[in-house]
C-alpha positions as a Markdown table, in Angstrom:
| # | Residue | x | y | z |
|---|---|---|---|---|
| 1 | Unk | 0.2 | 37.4 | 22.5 |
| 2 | Unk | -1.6 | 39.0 | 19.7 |
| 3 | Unk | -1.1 | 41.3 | 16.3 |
| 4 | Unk | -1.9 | 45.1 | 17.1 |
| 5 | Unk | -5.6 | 45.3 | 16.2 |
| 6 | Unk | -4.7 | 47.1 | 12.9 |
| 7 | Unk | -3.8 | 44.0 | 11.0 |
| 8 | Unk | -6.9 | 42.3 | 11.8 |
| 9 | Unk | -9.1 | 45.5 | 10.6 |
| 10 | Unk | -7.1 | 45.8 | 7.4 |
| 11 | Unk | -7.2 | 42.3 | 7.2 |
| 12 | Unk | -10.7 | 41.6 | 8.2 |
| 13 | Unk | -11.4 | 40.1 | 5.0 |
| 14 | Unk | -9.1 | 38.4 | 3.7 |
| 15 | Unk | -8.9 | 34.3 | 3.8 |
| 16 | Unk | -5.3 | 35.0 | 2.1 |
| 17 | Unk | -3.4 | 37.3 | 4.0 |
| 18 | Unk | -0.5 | 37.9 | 1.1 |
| 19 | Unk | -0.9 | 38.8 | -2.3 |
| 20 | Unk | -1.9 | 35.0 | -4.1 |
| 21 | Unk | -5.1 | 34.6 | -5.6 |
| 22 | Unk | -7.2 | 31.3 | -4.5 |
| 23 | Unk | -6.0 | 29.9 | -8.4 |
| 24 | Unk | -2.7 | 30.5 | -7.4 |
| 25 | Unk | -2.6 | 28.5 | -4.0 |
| 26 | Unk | -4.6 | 25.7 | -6.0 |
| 27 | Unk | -2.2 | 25.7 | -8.6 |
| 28 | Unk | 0.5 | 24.8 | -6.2 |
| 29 | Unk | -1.2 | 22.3 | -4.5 |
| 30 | Unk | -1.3 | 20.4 | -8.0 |
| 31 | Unk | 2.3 | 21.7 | -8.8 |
| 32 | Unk | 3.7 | 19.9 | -5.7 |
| 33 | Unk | 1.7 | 17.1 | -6.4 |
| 34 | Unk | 0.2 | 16.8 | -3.0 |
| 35 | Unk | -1.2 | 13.5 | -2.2 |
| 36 | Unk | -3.6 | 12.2 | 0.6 |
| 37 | Unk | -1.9 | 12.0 | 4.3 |
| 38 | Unk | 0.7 | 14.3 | 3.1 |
| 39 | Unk | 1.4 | 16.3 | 6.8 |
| 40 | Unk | 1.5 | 19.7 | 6.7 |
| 41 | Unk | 2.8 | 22.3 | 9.2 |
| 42 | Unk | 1.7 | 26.3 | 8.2 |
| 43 | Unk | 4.0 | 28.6 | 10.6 |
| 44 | Unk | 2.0 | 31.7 | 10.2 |
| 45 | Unk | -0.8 | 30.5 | 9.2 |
| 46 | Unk | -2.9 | 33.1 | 8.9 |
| 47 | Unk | -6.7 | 32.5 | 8.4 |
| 48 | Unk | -5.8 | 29.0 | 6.9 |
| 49 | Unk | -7.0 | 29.1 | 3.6 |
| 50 | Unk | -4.0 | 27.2 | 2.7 |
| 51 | Unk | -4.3 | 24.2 | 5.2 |
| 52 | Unk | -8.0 | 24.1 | 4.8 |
| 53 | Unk | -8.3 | 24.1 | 1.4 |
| 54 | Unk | -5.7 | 21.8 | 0.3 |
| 55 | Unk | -6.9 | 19.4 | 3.0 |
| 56 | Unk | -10.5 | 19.6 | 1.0 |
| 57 | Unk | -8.6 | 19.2 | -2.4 |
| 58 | Unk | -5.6 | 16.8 | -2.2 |
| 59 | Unk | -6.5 | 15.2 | 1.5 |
| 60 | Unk | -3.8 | 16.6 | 3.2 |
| 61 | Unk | -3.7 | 16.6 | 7.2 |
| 62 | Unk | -1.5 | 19.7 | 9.4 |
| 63 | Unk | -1.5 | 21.8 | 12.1 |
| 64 | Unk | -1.4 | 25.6 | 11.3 |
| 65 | Unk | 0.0 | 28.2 | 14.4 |
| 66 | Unk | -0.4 | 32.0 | 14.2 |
| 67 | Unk | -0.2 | 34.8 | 16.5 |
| 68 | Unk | -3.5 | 36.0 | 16.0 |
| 69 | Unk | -6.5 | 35.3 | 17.7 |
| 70 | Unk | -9.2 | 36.8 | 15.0 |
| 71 | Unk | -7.2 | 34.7 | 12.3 |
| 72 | Unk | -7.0 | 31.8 | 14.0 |
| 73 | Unk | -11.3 | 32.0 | 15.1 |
| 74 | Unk | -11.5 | 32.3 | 10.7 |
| 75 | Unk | -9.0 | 29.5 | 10.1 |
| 76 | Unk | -11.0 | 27.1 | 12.2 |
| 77 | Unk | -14.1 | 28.5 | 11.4 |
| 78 | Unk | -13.4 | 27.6 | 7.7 |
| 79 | Unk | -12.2 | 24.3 | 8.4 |
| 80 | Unk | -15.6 | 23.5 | 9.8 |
| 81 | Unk | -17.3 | 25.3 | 6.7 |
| 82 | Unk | -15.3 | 22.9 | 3.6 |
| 83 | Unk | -15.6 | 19.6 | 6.2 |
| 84 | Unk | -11.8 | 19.4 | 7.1 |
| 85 | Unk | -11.7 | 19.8 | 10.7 |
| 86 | Unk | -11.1 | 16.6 | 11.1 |
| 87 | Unk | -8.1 | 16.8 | 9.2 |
| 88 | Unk | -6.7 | 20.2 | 10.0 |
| 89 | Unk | -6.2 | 22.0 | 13.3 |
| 90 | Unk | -4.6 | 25.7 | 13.9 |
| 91 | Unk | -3.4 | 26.8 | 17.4 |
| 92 | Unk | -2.7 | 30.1 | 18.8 |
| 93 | Unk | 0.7 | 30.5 | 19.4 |
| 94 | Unk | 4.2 | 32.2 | 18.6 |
| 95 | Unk | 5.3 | 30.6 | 15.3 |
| 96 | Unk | 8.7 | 31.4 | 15.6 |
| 97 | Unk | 9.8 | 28.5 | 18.4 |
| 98 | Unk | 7.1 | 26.3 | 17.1 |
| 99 | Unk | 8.8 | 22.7 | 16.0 |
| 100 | Unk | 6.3 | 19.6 | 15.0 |
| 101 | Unk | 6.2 | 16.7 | 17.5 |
| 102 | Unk | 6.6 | 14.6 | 14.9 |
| 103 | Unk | 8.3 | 15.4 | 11.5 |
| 104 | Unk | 6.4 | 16.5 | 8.6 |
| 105 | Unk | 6.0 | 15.8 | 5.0 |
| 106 | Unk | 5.6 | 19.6 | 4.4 |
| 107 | Unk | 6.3 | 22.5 | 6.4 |
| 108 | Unk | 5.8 | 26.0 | 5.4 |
| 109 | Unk | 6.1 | 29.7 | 6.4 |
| 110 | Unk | 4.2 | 31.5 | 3.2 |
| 111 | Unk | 4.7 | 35.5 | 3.6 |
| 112 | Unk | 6.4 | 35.7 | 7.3 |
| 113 | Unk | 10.0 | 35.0 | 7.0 |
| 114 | Unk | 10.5 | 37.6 | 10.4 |
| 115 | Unk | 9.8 | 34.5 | 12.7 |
| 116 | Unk | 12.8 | 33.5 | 11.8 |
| 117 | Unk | 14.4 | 36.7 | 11.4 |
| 118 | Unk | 14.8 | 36.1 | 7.9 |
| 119 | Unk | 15.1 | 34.1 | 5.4 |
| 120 | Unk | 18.2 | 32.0 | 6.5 |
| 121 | Unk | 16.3 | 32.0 | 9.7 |
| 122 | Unk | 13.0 | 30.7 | 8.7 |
| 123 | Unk | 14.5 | 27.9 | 6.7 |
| 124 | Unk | 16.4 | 26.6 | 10.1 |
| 125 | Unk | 13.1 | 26.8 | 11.9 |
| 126 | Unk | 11.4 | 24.7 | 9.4 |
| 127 | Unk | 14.2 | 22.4 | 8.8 |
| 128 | Unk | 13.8 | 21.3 | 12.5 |
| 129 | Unk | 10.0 | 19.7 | 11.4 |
| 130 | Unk | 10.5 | 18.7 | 8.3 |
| 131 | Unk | 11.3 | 15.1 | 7.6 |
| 132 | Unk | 14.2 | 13.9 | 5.1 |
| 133 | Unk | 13.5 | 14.4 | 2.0 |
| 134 | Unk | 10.4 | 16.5 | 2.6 |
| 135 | Unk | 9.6 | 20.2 | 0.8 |
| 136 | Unk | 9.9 | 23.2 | 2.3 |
| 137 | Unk | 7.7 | 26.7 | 1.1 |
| 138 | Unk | 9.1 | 30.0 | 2.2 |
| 139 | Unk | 6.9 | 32.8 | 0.6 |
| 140 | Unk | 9.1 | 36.0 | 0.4 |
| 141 | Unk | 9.0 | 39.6 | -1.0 |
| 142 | Unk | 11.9 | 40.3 | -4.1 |
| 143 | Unk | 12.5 | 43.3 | -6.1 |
| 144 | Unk | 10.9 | 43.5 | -9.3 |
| 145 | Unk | 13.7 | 46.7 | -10.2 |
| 146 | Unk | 16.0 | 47.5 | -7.4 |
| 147 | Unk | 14.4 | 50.9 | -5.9 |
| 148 | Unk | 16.5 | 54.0 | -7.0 |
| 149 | Unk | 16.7 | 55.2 | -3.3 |
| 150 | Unk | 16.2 | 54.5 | 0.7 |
| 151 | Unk | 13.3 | 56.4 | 0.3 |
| 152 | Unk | 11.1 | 54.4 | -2.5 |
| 153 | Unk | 12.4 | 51.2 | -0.5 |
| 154 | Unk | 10.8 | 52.3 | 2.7 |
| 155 | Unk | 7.3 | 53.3 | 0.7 |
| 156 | Unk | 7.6 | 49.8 | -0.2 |
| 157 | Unk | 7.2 | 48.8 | 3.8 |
| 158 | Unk | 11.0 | 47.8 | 3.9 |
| 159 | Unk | 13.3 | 49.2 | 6.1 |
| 160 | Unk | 15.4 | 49.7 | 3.2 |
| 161 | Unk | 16.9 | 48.4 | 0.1 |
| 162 | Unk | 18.8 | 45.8 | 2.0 |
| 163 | Unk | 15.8 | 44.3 | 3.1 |
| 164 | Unk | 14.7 | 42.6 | -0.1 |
| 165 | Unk | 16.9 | 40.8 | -3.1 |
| 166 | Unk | 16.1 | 40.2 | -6.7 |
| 167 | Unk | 14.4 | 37.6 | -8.1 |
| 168 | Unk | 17.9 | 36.0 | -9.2 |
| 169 | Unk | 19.6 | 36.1 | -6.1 |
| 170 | Unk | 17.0 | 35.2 | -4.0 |
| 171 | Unk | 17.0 | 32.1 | -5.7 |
| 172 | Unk | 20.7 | 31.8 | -5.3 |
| 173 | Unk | 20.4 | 32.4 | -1.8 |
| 174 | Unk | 18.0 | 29.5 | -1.2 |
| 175 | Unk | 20.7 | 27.3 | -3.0 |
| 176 | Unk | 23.4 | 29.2 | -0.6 |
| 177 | Unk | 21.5 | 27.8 | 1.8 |
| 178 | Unk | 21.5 | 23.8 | 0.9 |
| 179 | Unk | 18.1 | 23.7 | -1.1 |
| 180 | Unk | 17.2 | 23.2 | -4.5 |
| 181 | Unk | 14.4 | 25.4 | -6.0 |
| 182 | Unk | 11.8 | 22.6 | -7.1 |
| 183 | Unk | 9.0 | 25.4 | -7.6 |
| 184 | Unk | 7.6 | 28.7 | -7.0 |
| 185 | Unk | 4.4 | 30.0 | -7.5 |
| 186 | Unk | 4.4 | 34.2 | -7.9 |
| 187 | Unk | 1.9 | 36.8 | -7.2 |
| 188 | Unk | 1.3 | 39.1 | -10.4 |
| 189 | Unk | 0.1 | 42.7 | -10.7 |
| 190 | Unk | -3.5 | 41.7 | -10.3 |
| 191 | Unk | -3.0 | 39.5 | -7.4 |
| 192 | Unk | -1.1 | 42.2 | -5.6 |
| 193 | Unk | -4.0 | 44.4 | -6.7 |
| 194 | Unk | -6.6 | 42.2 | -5.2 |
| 195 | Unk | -4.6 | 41.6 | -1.6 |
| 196 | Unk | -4.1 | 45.6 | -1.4 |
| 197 | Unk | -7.3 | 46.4 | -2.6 |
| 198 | Unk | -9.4 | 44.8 | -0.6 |
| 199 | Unk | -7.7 | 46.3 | 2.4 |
| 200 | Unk | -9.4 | 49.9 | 1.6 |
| 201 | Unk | -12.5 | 48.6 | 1.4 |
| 202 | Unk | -12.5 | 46.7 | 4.9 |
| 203 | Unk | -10.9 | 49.9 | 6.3 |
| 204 | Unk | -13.6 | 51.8 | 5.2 |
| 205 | Unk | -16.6 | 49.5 | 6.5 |
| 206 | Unk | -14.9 | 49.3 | 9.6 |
| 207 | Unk | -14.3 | 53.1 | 9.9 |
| 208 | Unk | -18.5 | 53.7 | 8.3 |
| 209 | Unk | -19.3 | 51.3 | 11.8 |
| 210 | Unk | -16.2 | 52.7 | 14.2 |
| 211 | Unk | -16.5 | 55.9 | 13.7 |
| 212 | Unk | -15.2 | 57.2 | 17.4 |
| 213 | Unk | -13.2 | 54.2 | 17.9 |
| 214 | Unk | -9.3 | 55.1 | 19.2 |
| 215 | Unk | -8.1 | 53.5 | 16.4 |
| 216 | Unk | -10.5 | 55.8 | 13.4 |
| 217 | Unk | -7.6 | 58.2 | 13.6 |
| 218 | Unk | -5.0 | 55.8 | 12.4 |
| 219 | Unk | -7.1 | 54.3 | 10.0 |
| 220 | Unk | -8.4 | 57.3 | 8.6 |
| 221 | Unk | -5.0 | 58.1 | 8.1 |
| 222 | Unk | -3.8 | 55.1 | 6.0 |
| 223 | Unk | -7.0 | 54.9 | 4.0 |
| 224 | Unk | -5.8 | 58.2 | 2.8 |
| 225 | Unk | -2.8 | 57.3 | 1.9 |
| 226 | Unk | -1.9 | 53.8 | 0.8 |
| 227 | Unk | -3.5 | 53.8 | -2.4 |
| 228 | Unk | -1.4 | 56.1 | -3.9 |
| 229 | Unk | 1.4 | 55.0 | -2.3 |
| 230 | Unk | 0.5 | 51.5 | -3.3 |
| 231 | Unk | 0.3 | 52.6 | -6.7 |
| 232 | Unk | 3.7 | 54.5 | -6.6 |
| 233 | Unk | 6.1 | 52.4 | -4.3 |
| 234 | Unk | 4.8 | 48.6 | -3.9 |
| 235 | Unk | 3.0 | 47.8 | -7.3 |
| 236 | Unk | 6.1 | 49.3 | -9.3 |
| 237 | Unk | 9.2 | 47.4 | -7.0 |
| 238 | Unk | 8.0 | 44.4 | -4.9 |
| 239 | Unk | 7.5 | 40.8 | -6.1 |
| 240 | Unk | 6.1 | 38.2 | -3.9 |
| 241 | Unk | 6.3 | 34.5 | -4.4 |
| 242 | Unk | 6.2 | 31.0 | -2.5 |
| 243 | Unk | 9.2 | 28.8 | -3.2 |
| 244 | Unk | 9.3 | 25.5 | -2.6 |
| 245 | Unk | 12.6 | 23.8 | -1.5 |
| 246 | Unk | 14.9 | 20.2 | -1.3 |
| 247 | Unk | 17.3 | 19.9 | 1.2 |
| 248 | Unk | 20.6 | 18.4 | -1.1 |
């Protein structure tokens, strides 16, 4: 059980693996009003910059899963590095069956809604750990402009045009579903620039060191082309934001 090997090369980098800045996350920590011994669960948790640095911050404790080996090595890793490791733990594992022993003050899936097969999904999952009256944060792609065909969508890494809503109705969806919107915290054009960015230049360091590695072709191949399809699909159409939710 692990991400194909791509991720973690694209990704190598990265102690956020979606497109908020460091501010941003801190920003919601204080927006949310986070207070110390506040549990936290992280489905997806990535390298846990989230977990880790909030624990640092605000005094937060949680457990973190994700699928991926390398991010889960940098999560702990970190935790040891800002003194939380006491506090925070991340395990390997399949987020998308994963429910808390014991309910949580906070639980969060920030940027991988597919473990739940979406985002009606995702909220279910999370429901299942969260405590009454606890917050919920679902991070999520929107449209910034509804793409003009199936084509520009795909370019964009959807499927298609179904995939995403707008900002609007994503919203509306999360009070379809039961929840009030309390807060959301969005990535801007420079914070989508940084998260894409970076991913060129740890594609190229790994491909300057890997040079007959089975994988160089592939690489190779996308370094050529995702900047200018960044530039011309994803930085034009797709939002990003983490929303944090109520149950009513």
């Amino acid at each position: 059980m692990d991400l194909p090997r791509i991720f973690t090369i694209r990704e190598s980098s990265h102690r956020i693996h979606n497109p908020l800045t460091a501010a941003k996350f801190a920003a919601l920590g204080e927006a949310l009003r986070l207070t110390p011994g506040t549990r936290v669960l992280d489905l997806a948790s990535g390298s846990g910059e989230m977990l880790c640095t909030w624990a640092r911050d605000h005094g937060i404790t949680g457990t973190g899963v994700d699928i991926s080996t390398v991010f889960t090595e940098h999560a702990r890793a970190r935790a040891v590095e800002l003194g939380v490791a006491g506090r925070v733990e991340f395990v390997h594992g399949d987020a998308s069956g994963h429910v808390a022993d014991q309910p949580v003050d906070l639980a969060a899936c920030v940027g991988a809604t597919w473990i739940g097969n979406g985002v009606a999904g995702t909220t279910e999952l999370l429901g299942r750990s969260l405590r009454p009256g606890g917050v919920m944060l679902v991070g999520e792609p929107y449209w910034l402009r509804t793409p003009p065909d199936e084509e520009t969508a795909t370019a964009c890494h959807a499927t298609g045009i179904a995939d995403f809503l707008r900002l609007p109705d994503l919203i509306e969806q999360f009070q379809d579903l039961g929840y009030d919107v309390v807060e959301m915290m969005l990535a801007d054009q420079d914070s989508w620039d940084r998260y894409v960015a970076a991913q060129w230049l740890s594609m190229r360091r790994w491909l300057d060191r890997n040079p007959d590695d089975e994988l160089a072709p592939e690489v190779r191949e996308e370094l050529t082309t995702e900047p200018a399809r960044y530039a011309r699909s994803t930085r034009e159409y797709l939002g990003w934001g983490v929303f944090a939710l109520m149950k009513r």
